[in-house]
MOPAC internal coordinates of N, CA, C and O (Angstrom, degrees):
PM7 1SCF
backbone

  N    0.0000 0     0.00 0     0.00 0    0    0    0
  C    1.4399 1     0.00 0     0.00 0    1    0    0
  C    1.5318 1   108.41 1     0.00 0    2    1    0
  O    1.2310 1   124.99 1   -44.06 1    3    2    1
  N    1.9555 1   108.03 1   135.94 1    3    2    1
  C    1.2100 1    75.25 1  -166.47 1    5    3    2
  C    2.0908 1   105.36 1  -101.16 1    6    5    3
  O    1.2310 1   125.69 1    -4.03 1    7    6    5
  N    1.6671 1   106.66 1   175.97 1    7    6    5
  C    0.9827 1    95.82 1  -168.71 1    9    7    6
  C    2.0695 1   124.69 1   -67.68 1   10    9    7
  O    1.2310 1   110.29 1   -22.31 1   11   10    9
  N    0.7401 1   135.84 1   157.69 1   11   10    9
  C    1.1653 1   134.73 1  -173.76 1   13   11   10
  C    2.1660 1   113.54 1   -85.36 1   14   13   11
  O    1.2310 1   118.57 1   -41.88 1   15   14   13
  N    0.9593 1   120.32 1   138.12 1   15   14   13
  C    1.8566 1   127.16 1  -170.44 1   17   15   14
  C    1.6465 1    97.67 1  -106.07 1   18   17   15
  O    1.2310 1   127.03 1   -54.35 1   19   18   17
  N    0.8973 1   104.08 1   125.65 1   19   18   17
  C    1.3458 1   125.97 1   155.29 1   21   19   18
  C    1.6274 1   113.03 1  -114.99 1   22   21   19
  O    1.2310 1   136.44 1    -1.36 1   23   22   21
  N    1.6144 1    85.77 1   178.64 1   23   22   21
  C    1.4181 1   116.61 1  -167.99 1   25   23   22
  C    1.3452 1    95.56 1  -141.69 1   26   25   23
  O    1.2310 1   118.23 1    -7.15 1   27   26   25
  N    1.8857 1   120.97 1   172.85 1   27   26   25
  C    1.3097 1   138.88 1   178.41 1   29   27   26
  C    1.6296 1    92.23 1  -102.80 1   30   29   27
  O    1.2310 1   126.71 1   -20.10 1   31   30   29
  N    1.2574 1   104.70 1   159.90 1   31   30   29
  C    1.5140 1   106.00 1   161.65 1   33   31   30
  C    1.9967 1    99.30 1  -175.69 1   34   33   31
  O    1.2310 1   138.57 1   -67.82 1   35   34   33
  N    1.5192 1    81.61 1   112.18 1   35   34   33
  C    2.0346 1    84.01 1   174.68 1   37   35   34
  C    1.6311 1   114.15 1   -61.40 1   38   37   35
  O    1.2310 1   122.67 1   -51.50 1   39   38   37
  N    1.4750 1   112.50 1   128.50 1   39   38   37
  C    1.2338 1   122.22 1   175.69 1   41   39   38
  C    1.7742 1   111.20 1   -65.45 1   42   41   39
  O    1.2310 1   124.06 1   -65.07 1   43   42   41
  N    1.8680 1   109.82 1   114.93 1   43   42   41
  C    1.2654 1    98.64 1   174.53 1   45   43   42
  C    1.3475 1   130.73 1   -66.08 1   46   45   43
  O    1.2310 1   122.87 1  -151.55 1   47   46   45
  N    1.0969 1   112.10 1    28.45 1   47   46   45
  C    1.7603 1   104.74 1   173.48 1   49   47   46
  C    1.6183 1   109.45 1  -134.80 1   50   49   47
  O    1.2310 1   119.81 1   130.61 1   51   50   49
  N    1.6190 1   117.98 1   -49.39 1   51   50   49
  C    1.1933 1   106.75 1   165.84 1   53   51   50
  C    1.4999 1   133.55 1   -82.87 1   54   53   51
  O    1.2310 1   127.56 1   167.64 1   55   54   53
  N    1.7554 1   103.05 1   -12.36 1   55   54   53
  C    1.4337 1   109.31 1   172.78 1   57   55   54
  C    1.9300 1   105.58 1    77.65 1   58   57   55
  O    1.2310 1   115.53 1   177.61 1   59   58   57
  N    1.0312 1   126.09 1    -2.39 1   59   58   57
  C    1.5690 1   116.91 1   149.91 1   61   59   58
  C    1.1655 1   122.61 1   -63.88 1   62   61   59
  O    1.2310 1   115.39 1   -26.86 1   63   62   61
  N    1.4464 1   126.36 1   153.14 1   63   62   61
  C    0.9948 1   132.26 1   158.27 1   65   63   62
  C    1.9263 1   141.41 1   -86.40 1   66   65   63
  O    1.2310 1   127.52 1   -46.32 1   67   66   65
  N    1.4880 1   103.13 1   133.68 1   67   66   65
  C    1.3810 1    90.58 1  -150.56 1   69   67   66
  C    1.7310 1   107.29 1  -124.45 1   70   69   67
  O    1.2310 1   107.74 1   -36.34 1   71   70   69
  N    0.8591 1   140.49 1   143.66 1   71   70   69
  C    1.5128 1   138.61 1  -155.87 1   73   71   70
  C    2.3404 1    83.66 1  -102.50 1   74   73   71
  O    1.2310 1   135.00 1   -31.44 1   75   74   73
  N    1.0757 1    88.58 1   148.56 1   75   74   73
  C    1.7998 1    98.44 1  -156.79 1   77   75   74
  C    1.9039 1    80.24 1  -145.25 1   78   77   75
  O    1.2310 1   126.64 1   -43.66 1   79   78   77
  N    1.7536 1   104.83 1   136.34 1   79   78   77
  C    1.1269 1   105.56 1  -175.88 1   81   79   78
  C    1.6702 1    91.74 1   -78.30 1   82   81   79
  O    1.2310 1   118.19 1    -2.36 1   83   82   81
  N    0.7579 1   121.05 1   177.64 1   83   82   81
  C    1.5670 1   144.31 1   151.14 1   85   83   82
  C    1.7123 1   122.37 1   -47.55 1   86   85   83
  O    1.2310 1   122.30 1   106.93 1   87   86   85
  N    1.3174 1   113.20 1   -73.07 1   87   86   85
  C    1.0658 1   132.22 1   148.97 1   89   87   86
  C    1.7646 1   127.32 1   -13.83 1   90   89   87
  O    1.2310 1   126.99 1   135.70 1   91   90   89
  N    1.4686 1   104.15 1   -44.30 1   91   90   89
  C    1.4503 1   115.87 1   165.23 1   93   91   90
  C    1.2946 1   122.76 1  -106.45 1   94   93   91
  O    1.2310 1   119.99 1  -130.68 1   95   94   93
  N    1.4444 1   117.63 1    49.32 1   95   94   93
  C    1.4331 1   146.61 1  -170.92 1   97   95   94
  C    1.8987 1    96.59 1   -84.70 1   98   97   95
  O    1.2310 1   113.16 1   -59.11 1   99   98   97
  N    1.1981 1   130.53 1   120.89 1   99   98   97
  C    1.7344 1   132.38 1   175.95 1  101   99   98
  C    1.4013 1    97.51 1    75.32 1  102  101   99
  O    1.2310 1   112.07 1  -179.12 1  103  102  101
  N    1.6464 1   132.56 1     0.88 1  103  102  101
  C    1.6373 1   105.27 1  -174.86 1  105  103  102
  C    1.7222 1    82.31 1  -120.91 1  106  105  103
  O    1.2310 1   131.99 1   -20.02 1  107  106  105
  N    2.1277 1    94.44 1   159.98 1  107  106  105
  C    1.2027 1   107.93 1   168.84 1  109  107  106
  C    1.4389 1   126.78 1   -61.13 1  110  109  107
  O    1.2310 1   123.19 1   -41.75 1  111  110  109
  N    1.4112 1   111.49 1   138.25 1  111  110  109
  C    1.3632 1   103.83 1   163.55 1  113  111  110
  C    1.5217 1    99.56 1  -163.04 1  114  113  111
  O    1.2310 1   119.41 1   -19.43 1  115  114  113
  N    1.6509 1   118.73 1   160.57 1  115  114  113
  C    0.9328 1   143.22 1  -168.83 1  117  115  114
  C    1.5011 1   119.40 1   -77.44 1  118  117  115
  O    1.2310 1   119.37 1   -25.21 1  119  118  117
  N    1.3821 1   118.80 1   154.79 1  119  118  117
  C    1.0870 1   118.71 1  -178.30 1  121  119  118
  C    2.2249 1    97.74 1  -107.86 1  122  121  119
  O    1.2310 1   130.68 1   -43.18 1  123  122  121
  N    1.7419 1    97.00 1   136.82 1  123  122  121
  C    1.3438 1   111.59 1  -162.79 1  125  123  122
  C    1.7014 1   109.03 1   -77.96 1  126  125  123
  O    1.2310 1   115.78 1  -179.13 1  127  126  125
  N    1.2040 1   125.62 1     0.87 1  127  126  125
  C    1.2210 1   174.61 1  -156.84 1  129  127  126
  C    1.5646 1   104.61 1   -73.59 1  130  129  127
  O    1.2310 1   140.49 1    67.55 1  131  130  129
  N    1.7239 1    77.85 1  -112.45 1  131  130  129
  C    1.4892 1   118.00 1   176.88 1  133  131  130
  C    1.3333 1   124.62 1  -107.49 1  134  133  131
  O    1.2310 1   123.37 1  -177.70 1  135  134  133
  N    1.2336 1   111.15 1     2.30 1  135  134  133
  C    1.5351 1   107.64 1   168.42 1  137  135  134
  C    1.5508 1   115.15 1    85.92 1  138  137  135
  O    1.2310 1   129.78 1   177.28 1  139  138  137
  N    1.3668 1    98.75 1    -2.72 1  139  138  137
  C    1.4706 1    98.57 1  -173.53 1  141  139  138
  C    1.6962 1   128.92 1   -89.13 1  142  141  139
  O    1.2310 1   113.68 1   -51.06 1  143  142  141
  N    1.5266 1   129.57 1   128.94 1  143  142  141
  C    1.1307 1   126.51 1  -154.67 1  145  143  142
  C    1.9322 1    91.63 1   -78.00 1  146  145  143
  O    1.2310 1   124.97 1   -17.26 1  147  146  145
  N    1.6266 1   108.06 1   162.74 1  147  146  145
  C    1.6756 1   113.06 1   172.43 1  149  147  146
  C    1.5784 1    87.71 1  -170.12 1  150  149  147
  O    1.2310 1   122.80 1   -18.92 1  151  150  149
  N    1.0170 1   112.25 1   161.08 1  151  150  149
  C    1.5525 1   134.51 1   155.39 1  153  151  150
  C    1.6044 1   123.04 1   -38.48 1  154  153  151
  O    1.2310 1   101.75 1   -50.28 1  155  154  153
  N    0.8945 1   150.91 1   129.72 1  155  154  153
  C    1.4324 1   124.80 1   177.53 1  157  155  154
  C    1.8663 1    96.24 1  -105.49 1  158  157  155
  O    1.2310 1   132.02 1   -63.50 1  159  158  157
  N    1.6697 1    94.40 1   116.50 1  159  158  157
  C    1.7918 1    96.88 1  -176.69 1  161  159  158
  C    1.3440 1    88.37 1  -135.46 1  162  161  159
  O    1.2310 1   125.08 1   -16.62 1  163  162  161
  N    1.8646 1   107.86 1   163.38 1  163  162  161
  C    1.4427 1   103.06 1  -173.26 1  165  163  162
  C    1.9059 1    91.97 1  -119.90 1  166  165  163
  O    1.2310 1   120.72 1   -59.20 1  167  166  165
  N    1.3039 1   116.24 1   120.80 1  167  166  165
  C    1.2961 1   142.77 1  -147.99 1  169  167  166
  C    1.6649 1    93.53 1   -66.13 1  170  169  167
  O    1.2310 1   115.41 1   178.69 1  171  170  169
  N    1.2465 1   126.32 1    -1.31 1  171  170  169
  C    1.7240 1   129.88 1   173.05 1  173  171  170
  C    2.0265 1    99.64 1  -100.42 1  174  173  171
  O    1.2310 1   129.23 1   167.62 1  175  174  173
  N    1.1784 1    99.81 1   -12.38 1  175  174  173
  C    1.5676 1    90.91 1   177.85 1  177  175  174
  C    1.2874 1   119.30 1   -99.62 1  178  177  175
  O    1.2310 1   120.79 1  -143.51 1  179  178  177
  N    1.5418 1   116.09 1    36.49 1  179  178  177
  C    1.3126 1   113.29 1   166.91 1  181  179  178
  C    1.4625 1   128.47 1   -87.84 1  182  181  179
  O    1.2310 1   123.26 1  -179.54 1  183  182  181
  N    1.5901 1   111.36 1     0.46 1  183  182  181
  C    1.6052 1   113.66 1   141.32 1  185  183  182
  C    1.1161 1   132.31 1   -66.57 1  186  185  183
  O    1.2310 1   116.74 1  -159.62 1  187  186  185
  N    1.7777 1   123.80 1    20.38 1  187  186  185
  C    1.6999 1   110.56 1  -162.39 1  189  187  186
  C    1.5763 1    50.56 1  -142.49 1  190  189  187
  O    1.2310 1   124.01 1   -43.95 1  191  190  189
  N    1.5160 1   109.91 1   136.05 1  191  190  189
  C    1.6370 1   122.19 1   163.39 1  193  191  190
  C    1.5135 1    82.00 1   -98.91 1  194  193  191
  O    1.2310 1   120.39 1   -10.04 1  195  194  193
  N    1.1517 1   116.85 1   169.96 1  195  194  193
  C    1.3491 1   155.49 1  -160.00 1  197  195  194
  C    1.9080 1   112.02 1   -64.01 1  198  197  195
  O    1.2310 1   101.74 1   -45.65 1  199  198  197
  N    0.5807 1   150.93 1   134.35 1  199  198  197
  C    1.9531 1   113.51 1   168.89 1  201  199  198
  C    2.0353 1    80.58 1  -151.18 1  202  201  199
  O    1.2310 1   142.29 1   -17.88 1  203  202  201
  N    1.7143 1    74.33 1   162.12 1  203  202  201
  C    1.5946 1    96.92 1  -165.52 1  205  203  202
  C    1.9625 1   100.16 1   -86.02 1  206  205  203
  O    1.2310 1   117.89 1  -169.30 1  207  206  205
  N    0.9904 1   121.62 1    10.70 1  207  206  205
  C    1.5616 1   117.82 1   140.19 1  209  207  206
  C    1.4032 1   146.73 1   -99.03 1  210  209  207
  O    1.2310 1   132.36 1   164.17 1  211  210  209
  N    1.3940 1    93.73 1   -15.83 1  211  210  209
  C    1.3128 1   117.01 1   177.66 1  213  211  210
  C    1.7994 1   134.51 1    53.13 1  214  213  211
  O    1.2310 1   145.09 1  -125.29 1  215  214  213
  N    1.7892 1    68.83 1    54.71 1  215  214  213
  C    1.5771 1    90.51 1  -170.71 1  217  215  214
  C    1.7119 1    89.75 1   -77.77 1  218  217  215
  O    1.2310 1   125.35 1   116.27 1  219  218  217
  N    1.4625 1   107.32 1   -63.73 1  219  218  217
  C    1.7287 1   102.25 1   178.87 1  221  219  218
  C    1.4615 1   135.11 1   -32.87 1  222  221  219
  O    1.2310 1   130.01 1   143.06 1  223  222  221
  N    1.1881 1    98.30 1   -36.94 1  223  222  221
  C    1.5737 1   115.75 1   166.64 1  225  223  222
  C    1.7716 1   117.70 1   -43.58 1  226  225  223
  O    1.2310 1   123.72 1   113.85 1  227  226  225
  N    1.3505 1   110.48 1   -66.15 1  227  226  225
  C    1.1822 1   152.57 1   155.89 1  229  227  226
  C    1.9440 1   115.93 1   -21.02 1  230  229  227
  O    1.2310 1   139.85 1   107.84 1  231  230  229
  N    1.4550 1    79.09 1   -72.16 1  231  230  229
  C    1.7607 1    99.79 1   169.98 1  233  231  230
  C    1.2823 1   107.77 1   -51.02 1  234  233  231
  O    1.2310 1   117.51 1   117.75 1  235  234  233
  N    1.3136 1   122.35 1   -62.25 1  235  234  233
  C    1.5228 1   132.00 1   169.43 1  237  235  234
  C    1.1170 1   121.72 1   -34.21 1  238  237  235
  O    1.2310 1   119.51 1   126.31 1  239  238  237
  N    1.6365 1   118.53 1   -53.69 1  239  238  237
  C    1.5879 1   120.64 1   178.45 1  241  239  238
  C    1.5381 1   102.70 1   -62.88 1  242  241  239
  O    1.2310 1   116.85 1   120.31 1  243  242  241
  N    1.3773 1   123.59 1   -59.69 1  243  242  241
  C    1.4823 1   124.59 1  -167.58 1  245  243  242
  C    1.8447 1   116.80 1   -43.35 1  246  245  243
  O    1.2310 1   131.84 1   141.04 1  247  246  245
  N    1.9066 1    94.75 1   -38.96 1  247  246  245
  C    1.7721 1   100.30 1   174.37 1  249  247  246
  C    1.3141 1   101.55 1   -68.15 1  250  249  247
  O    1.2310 1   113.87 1   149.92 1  251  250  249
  N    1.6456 1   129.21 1   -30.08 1  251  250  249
  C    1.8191 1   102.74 1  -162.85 1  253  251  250
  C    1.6591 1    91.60 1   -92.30 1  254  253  251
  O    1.2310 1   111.75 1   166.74 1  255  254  253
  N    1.2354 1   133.16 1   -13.26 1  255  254  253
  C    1.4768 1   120.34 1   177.47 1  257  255  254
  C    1.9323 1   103.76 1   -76.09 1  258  257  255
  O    1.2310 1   128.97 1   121.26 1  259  258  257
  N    1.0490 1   100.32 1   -58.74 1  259  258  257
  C    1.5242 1    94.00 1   176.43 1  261  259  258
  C    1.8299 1   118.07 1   -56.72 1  262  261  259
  O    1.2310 1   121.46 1   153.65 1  263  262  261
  N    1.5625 1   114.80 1   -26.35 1  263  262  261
  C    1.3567 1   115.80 1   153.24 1  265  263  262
  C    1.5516 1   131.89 1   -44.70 1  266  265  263
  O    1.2310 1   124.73 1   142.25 1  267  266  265
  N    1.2998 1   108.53 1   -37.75 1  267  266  265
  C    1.6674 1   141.76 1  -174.81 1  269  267  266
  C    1.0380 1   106.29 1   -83.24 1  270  269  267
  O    1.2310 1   104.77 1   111.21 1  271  270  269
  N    1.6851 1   145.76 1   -68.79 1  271  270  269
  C    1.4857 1   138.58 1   114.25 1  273  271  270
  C    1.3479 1   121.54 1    40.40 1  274  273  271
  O    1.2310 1   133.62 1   102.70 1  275  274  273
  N    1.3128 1    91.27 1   -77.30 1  275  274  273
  C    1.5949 1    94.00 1  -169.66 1  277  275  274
  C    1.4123 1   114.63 1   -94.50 1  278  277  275
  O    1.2310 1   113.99 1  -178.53 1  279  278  277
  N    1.2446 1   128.98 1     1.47 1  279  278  277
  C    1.3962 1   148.60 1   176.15 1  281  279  278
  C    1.6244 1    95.43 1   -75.10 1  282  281  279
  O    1.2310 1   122.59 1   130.60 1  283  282  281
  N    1.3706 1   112.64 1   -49.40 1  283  282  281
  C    1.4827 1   120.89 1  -171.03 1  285  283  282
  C    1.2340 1   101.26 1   -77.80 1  286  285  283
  O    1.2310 1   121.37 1   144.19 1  287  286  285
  N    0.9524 1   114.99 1   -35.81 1  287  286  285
  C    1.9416 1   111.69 1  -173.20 1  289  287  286
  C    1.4861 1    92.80 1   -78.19 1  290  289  287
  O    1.2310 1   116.60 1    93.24 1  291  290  289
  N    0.9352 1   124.07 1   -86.76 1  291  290  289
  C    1.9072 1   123.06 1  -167.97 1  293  291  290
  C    1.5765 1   103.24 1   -93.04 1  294  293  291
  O    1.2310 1   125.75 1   -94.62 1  295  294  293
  N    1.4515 1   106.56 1    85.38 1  295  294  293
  C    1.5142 1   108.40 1   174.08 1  297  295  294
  C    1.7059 1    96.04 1   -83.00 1  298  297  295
  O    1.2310 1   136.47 1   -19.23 1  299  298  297
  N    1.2380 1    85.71 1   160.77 1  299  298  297
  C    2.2427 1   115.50 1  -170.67 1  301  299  298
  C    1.5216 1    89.70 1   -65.15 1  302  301  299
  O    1.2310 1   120.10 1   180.00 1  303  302  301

């Protein structure tokens, strides 16, 4: 099975930080927190504005998996 990629993303209401799969990239979800619902967006994709196909969305996931990728191939 393979393993699952996340991202960070600060919760807008309590302001912790929360590891967000990938996978739930443009859909709602809750913070484990406070209970509070937000968007799940990854705070470097505010060059892909939004679009009603959600190709940008998309694009975004493919750069942080190929980001992850190459972390594994040439780790620090």
């Amino acid at each position: 099975m393979p393993k699952s990629t996340y991202f960070y993303q600060e919760c807008p209401t309590c302001g912790r930080k929360l590891q967000v799969r990938v996978e739930y990239l443009g859909k709602n979800v809750v913070c484990q927190h406070c209970r509070a619902p937000f968007e799940a967006c990854d705070p470097d994709s505010a060059a892909y504005p939004p679009s009603d196909s959600g190709l940008s969305l998309l694009k975004r996931a493919d750069e942080l998996l190929d980001a992850v990728r190459q972390r594994r191939l040439h780790p620090r």
